[in-house]
ROBA-468372 format. One record per residue (C-alpha): residue number from 1; y, z, x. Coordinates in Angstrom, 3 decimals. Example, Ala and Ser with C-alpha at 12.3 -4.5 7.8 and 13.67 -1.06 7.14 Angstrom:
NODE   resi      north         up       east
NODE      1     -4.500      7.800     12.300
NODE      2     -1.060      7.140     13.670
END
This chain:
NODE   resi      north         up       east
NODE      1    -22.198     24.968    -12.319
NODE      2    -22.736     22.139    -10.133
NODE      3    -19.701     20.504    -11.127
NODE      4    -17.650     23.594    -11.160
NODE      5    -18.700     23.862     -7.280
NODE      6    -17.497     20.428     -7.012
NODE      7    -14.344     20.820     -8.319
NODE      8    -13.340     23.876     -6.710
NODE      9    -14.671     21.734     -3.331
NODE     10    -12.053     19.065     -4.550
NODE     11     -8.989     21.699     -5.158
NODE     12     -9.239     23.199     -2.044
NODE     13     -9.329     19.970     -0.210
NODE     14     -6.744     18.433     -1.909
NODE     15     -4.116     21.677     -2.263
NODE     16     -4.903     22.635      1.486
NODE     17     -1.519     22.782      3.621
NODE     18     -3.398     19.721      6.257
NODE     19     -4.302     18.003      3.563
NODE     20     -2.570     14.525      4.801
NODE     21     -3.969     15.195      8.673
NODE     22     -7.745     15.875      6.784
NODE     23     -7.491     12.866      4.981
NODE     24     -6.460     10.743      7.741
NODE     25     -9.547     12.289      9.463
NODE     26    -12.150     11.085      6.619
NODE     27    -10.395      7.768      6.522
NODE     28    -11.166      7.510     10.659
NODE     29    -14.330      8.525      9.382
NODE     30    -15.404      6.439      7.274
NODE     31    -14.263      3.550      8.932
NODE     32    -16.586      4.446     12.138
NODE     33    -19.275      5.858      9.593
NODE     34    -19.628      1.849      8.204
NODE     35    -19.142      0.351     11.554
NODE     36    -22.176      2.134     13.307
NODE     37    -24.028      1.780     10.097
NODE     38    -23.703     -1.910     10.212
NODE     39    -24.829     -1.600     13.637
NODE     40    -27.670      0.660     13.029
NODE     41    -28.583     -1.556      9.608
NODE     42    -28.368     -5.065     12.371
NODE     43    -31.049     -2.716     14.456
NODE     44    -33.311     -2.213     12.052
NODE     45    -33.657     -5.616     11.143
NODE     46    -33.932     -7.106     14.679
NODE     47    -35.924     -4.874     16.362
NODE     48    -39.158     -5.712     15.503
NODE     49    -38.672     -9.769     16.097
NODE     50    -37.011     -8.619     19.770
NODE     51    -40.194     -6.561     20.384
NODE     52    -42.140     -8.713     19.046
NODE     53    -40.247    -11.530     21.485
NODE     54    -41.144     -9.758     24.371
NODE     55    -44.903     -9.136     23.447
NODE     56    -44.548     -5.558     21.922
NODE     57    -46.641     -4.365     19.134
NODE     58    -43.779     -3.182     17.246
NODE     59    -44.590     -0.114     15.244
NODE     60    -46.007      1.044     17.726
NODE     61    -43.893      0.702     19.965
NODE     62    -41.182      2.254     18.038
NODE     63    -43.674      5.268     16.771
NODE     64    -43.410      5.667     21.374
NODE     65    -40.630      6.905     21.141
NODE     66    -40.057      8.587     18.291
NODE     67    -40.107     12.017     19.405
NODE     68    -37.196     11.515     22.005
NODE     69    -35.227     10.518     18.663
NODE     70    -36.368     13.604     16.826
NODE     71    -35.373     16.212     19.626
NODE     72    -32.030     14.529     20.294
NODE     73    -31.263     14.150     16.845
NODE     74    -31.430     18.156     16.581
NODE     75    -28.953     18.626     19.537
NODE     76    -26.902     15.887     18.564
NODE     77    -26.897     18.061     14.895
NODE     78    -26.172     20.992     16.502
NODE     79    -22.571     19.946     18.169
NODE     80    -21.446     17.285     15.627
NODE     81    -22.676     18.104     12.108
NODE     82    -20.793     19.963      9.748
NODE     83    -22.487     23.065      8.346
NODE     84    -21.795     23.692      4.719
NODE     85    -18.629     25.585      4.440
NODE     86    -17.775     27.162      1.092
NODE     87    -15.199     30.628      0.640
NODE     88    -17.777     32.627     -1.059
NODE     89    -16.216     35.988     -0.836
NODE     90    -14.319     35.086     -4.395
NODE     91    -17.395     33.758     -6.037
NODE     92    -19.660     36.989     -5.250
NODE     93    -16.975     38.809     -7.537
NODE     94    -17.642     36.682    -10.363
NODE     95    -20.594     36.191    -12.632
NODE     96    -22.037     33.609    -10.642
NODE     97    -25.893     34.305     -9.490
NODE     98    -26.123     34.070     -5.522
NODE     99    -29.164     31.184     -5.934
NODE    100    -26.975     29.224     -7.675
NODE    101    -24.339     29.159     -4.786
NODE    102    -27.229     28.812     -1.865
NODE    103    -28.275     25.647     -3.782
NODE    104    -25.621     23.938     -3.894
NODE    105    -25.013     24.992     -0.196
NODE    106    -28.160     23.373      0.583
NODE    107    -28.299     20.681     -1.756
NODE    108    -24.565     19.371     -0.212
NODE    109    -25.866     20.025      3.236
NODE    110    -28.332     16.811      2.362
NODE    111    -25.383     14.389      2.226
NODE    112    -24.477     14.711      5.548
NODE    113    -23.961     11.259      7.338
NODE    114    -26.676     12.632     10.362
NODE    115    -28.609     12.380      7.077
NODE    116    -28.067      8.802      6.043
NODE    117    -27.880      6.972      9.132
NODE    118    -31.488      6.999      9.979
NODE    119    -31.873      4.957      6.257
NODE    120    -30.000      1.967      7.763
NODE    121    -32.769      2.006     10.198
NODE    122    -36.165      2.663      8.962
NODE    123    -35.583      0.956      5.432
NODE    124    -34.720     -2.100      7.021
NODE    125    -37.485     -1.976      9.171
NODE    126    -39.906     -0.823      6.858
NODE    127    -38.998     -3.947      5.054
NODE    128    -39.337     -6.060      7.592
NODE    129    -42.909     -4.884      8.309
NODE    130    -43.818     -5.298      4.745
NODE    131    -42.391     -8.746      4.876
NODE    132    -44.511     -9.604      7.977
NODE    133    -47.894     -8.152      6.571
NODE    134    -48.247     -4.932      7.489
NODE    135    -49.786     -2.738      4.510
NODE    136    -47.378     -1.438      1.548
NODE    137    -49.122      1.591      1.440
NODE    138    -48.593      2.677      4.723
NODE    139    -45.194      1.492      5.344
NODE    140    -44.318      3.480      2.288
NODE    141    -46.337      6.545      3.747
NODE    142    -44.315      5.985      7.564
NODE    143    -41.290      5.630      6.055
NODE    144    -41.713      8.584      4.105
NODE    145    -42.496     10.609      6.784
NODE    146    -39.640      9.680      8.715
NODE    147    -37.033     10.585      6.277
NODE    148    -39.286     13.910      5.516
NODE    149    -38.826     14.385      9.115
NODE    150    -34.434     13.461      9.041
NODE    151    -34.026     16.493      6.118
NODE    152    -36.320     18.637      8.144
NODE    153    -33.884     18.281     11.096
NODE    154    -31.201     18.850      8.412
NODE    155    -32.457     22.414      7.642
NODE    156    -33.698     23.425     10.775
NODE    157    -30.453     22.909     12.125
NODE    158    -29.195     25.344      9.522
NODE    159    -31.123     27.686     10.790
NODE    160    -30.318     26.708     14.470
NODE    161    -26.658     27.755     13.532
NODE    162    -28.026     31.168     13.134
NODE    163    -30.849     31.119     15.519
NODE    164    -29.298     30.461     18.791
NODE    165    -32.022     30.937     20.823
NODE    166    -34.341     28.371     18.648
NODE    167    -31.253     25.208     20.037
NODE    168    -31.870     26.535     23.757
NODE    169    -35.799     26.382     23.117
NODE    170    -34.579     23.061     21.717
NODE    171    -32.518     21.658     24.730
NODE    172    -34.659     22.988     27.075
NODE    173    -38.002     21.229     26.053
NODE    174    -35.830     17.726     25.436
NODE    175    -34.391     18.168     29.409
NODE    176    -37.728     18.939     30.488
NODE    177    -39.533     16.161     28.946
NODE    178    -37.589     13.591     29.689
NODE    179    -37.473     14.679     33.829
NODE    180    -40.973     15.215     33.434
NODE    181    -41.046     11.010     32.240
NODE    182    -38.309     10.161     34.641
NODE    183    -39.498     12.022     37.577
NODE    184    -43.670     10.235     36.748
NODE    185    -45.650     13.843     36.289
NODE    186    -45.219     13.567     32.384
NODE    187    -45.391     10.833     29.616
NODE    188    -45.272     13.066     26.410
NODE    189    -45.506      9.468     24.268
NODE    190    -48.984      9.180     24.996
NODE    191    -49.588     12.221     23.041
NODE    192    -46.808     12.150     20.209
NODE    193    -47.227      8.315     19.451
NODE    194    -50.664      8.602     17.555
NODE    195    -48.917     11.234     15.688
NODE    196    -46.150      9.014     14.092
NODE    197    -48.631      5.872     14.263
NODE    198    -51.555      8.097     12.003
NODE    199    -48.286      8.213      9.278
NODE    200    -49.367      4.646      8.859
NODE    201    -53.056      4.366      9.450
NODE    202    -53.534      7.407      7.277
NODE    203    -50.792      7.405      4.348
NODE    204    -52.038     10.824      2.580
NODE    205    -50.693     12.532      6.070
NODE    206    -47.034     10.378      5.654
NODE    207    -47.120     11.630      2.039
NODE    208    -48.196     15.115      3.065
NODE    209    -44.943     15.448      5.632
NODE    210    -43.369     15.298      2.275
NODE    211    -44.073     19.410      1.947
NODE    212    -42.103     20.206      5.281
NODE    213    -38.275     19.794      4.254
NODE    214    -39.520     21.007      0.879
NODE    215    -40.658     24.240      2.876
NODE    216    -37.510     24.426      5.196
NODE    217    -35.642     24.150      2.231
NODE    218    -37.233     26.830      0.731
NODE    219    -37.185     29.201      3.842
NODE    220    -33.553     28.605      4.196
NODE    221    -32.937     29.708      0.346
NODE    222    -34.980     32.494      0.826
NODE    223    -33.112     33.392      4.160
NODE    224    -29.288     32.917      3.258
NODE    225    -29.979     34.538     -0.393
NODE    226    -30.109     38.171      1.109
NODE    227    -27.677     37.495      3.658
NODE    228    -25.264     36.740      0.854
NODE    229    -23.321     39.712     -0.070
NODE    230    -20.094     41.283     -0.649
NODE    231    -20.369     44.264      1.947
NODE    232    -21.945     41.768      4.631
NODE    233    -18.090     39.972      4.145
NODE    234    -15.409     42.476      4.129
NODE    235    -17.058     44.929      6.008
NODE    236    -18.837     44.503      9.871
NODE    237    -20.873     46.403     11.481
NODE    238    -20.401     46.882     15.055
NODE    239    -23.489     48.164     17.004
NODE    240    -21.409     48.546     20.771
NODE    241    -17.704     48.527     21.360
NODE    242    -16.722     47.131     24.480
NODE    243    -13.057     46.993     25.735
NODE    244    -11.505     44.805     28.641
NODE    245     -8.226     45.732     29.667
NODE    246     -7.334     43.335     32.024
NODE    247     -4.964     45.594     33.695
NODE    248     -4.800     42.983     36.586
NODE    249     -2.399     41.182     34.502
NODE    250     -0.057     43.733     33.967
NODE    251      2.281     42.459     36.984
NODE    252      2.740     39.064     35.127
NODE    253      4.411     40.028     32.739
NODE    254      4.811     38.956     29.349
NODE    255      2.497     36.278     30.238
NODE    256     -0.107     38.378     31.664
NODE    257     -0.117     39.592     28.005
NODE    258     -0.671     36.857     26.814
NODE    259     -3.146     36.247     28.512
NODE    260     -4.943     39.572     28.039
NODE    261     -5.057     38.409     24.252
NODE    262     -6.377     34.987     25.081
NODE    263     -9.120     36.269     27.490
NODE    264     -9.863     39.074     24.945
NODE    265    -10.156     36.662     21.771
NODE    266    -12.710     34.496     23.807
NODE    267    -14.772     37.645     24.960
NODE    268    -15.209     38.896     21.551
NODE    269    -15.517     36.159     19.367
NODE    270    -18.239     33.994     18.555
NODE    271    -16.998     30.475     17.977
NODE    272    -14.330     31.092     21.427
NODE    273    -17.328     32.178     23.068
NODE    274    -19.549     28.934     21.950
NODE    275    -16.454     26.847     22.715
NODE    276    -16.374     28.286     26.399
NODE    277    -20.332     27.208     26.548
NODE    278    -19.471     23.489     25.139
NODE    279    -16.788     22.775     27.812
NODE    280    -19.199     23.829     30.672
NODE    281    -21.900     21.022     28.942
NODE    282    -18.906     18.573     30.585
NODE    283    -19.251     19.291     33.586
NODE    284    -22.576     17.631     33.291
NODE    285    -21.420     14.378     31.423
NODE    286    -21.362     12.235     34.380
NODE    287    -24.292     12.768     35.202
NODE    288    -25.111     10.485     32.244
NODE    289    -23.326      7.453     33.463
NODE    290    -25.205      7.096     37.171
NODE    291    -26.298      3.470     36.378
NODE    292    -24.690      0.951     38.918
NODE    293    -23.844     -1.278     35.674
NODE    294    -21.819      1.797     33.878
NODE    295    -20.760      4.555     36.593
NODE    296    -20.422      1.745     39.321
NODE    297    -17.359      0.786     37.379
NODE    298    -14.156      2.371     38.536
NODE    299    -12.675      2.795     35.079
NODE    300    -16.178      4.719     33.867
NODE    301    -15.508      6.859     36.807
NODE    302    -12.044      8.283     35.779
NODE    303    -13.224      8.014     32.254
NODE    304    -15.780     10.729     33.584
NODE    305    -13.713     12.551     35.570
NODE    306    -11.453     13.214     32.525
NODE    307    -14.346     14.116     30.858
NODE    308    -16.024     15.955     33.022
NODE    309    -12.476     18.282     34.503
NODE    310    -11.407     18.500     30.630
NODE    311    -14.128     20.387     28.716
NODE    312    -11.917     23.409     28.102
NODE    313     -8.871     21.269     27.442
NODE    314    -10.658     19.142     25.063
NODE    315    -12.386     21.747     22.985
NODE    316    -10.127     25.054     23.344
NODE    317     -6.950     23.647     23.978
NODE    318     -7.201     21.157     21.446
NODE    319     -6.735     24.113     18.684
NODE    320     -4.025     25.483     20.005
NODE    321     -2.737     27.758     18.120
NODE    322     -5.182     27.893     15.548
NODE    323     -7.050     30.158     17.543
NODE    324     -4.571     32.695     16.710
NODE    325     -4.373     32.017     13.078
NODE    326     -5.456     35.006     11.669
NODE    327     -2.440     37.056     13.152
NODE    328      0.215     34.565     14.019
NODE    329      2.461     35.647     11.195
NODE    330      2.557     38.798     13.132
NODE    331      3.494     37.291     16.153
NODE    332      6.210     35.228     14.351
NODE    333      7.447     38.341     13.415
NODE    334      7.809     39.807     16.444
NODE    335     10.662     39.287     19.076
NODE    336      8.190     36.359     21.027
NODE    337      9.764     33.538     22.438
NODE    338      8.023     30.367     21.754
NODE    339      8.341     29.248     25.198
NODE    340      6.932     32.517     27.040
NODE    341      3.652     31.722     24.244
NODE    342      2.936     28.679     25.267
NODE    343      3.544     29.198     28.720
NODE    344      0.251     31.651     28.254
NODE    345     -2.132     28.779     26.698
NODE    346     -0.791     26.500     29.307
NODE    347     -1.414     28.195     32.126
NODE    348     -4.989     28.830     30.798
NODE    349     -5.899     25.579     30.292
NODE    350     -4.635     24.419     33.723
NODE    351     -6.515     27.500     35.062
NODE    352     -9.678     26.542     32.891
NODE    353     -9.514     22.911     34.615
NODE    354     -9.042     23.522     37.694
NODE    355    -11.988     25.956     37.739
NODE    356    -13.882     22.360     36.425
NODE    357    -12.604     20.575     39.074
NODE    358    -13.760     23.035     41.880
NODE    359    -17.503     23.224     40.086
NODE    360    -17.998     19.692     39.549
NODE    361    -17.950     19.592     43.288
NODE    362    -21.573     18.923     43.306
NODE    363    -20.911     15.091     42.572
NODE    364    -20.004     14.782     46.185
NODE    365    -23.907     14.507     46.539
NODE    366    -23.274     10.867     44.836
NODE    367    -20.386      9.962     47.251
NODE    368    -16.588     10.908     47.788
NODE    369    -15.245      8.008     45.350
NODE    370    -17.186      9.666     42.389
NODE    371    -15.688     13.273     43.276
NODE    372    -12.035     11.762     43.947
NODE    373    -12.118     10.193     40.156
NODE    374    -12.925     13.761     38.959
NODE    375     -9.879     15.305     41.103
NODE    376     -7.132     12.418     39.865
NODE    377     -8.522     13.246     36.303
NODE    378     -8.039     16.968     36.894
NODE    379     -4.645     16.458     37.909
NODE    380     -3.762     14.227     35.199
NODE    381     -5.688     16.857     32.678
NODE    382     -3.360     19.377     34.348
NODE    383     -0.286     17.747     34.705
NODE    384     -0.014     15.401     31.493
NODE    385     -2.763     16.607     28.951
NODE    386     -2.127     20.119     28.744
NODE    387      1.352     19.062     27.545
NODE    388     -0.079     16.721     24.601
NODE    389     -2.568     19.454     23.406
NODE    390      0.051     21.746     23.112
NODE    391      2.069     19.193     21.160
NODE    392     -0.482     18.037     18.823
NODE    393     -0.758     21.883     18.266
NODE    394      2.181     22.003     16.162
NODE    395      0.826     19.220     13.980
NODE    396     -2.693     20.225     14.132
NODE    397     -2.798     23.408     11.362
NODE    398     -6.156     24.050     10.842
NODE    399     -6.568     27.406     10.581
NODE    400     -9.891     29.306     12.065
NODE    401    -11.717     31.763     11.014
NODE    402    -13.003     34.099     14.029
NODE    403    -15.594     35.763     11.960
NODE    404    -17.371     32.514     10.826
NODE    405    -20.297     33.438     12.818
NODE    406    -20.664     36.790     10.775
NODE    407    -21.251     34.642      7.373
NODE    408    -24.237     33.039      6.063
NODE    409    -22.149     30.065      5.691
NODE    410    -19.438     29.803      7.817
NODE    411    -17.886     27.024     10.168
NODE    412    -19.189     28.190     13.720
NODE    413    -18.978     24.788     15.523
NODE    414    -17.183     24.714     18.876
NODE    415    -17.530     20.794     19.032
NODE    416    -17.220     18.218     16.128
NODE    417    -16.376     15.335     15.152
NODE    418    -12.619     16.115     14.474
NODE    419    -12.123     17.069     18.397
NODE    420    -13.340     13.955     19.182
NODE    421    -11.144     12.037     17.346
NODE    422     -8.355     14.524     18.539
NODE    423     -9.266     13.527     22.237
NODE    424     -9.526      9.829     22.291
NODE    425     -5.970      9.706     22.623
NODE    426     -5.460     11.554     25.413
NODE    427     -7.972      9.177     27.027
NODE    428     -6.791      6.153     26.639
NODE    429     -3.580      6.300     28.352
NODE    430     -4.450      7.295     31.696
NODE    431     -7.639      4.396     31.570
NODE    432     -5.083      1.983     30.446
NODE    433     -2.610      3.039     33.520
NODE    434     -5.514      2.883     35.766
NODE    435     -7.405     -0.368     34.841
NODE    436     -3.156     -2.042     34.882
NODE    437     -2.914     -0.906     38.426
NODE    438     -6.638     -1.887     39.573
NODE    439     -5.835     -5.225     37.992
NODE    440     -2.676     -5.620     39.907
NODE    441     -3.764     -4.277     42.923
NODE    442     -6.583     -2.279     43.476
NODE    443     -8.446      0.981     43.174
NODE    444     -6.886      3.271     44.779
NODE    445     -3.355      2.111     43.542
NODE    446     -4.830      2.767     39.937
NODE    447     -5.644      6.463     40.708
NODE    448     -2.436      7.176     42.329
NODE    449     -0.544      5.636     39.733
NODE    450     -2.671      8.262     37.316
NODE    451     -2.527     11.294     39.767
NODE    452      1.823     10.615     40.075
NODE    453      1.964     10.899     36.218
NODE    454      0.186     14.291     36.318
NODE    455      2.001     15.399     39.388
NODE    456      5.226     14.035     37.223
NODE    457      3.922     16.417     34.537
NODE    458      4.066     19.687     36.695
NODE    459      7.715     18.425     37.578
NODE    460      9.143     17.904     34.537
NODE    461      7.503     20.716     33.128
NODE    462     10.706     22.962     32.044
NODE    463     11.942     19.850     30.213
NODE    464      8.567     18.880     27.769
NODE    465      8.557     22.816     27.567
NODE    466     11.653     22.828     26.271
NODE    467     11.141     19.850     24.153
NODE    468      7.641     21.212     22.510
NODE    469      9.093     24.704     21.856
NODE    470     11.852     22.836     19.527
NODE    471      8.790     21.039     17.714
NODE    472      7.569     24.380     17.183
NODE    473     10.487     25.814     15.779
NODE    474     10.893     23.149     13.062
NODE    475      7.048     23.140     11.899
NODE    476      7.355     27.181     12.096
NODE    477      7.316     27.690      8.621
NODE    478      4.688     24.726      7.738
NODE    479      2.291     26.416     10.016
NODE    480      2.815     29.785      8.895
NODE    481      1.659     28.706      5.307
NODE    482     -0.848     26.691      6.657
NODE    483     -2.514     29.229      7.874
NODE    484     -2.449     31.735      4.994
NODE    485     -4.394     29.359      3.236
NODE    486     -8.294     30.242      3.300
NODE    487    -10.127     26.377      3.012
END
């Protein structure tokens, strides 16, 4: 059955309608997948001579720290891995038993890449200790325990995907900690190191960790089984119906009704809602780079503010129109102009952004330079990026499925990997611009040589209209059987 699963997995992969933009994707992939694993594997080797270098015990000093890793490697899981994703509505019709198709769920979920980078690590450095004395035993019981501790994240954050509330319990604790270190009230290593270190000094506890994924794995099976069936997928229950007319908008036109639609599909919709949430974590990403060495720099400062004014853009935008997927062969059959629908998702990203923009005010606590890099990269977002994410659009057709988050297996992420990739183009340019400029000249000629090409952008804004909306005539028809397709 197994291979059956596999094969099907296979088909729809290679028959989908994207197939050429997917596999251009796992090609990226895989090429950043083996460069951070080299780096990772170079890690694990050298660690323990640099601690050792600079007078460290170094298991534990490692086993310190430990915990950090295992709380940010959940939220790290939570935005970036990919949950199992399987069309099971067709299988439930067939003879197939339900455990059979929660297995292999499961069992393909444990082949994730969040699951095999911590093995260029610890294996290496379990090595190493081995190599340098340290008892075979308990090495073998540590490094047990670690990877027992890697596919317990794996299937907690399974159950995460389901269990909002458990991530917030999740992110909360990790913020808190770590201020509570920062800020001197709090070391929480003191009390979590002997935990990891007694994986060593006592190898029948590393074994015994063994029993915790087994039991997660278990749980989950025993969790998604039930959850599994037929009614649960063509039919949903709705507890509350709540309308929002947006009447407001009536006076815009046919814009304003397109922008009812928008504003109603991220209301009541669980992956537009989540993807809303993910663009307002931006806001906060500079906040990351306050070291003199990093967020001194003026390129890491428009590099934030690009970040930090673009959440929306970046995640929402950058799946336009599969947002509308599961009814855009209505619209296409409808007397819509192309232009008047884009106008719509235009106007709500450069809404969305400038919103950003005006609530990221708070870096003016760190200084007017900081807040001015956020402004030129709002403009720029406005004036040159909402253009590209509307073109890549018509390339881009990946359909979504709105009701993911009513499945027991069903693609709910707001945030991956794929958006990523999908925004390091629109990055590069304006930090290229800017760091030609600051060469040349100086600072402030690099950000108004970035905020002129977005104010350029609002200028010329009939023409790239006019130029997109052609695109999107000629890829009509590719799009529209893209996004019949179900994988």
């Amino acid at each position: 059955m197994v291979k059956k699963f596999l094969f099907l997995e296979w088909k729809s992969f290679s028959r989908s309608a994207s197939f050429n933009f997917n596999l251009a994707i796992k090609i990226l992939l895989s090429i950043a997948a083996a460069f951070y694993g080299a780096m990772i594997l170079l890690l694990g080797i050298g660690v323990f001579y640099m601690l050792q270098e600079e007078g460290f015990e170094p298991l534990s000093t490692v086993n310190k720290y430990l915990v950090y890793w295992w709380l940010a490697d959940l939220i790290v899981r939570y935005f970036l891995q990919q949950t199992p994703v399987m069309q099971v509505k067709p299988l439930l019709t067939l003879p197939i038993k339900k455990s059979k198709i929660v297995s292999f769920l499961l069992g393909k979920s444990a082949f994730s890449f969040f699951n095999m980078y911590p093995v260029f690590f610890f294996l290496p450095f379990s090595i190493v200790l081995v190599v340098n004395g340290y008892s075979i035993v308990g090495v073998l019981a540590w490094h047990l325990a670690m990877m027992s501790i890697v596919y317990a994240n794996n299937y907690l954050n399974l159950l995460i995907e389901n269990l909002n509330a458990l991530f917030i319990a999740v992110a909360v604790i990790l913020v808190t900690l770590i201020g509570a270190q920062y800020a001197g009230y709090l070391d929480i290593t003191i009390y979590f190191s002997p935990i990891f270190q007694a994986f060593y000094a006592y190898p029948i506890i590393g074994f015994g960790m063994l029993l915790i994924p087994i039991s997660l794995f278990m749980y989950c099976f025993n969790y998604f089984k039930p959850r599994l069936r037929l009614d649960d997928v063509i039919k949903k229950k709705e507890k509350e119906v709540k309308t929002e007319n947006f009447t407001w908008l009536d006076k815009y036109g046919v814009l304003g009704s397109f922008l009812k639609n928008d504003l109603k599909l991220i209301l009541r919709n669980k992956r537009s809602k989540s993807t809303v949430l993910t663009s307002i974590f931006f806001l906060f990403y500079g906040l990351l780079l306050m070291s003199d060495s990093m967020y001194g720099a003026p390129t890491w400062k428009l590099f934030s503010g690009l970040f930090i004014s673009g959440g929306f853009l970046f995640t929402f935008g950058g799946f336009v129109p599969s947002w509308d997927s599961s009814y855009y062969p209505l619209m296409m059959s409808q007397n819509i102009k192309y232009k008047e629908y884009l106008s719509s998702k235009w106007w709500l990203i450069v809404i969305a952004t400038f919103c950003s923009m005006l609530l990221a005010s708070f870096y003016l606590y760190f200084g007017w330079e900081y807040y001015l890099a956020i402004i030129v990269g709002a403009i720029y977002n406005m004036g040159v990026n909402a253009h590209i994410v509307l073109l890549g659009g018509a390339y881009v057709k990946t359909p979504i499925d709105l009701n993911a988050g009513k499945k027991a297996f069903g693609d709910k992420k707001a945030f991956n990997v794929k958006t990523i990739l999908l925004t390091i183009p629109k990055l590069l340019l304006p930090l290229l611009i800017f760091y030609a400029f600051y060469k040349i000249w100086n600072v402030q000629a690099g950000y108004i040589a970035v905020a002129l090409l977005g104010i350029m952008g609002f200028a010329f804004k009939n023409s790239v209209f006019s130029l997109i909306e052609k695109i999107y005539k000629q890829e009509k028809y590719a799009t529209l059987s893209a996004y019949k397709q179900k994988n």
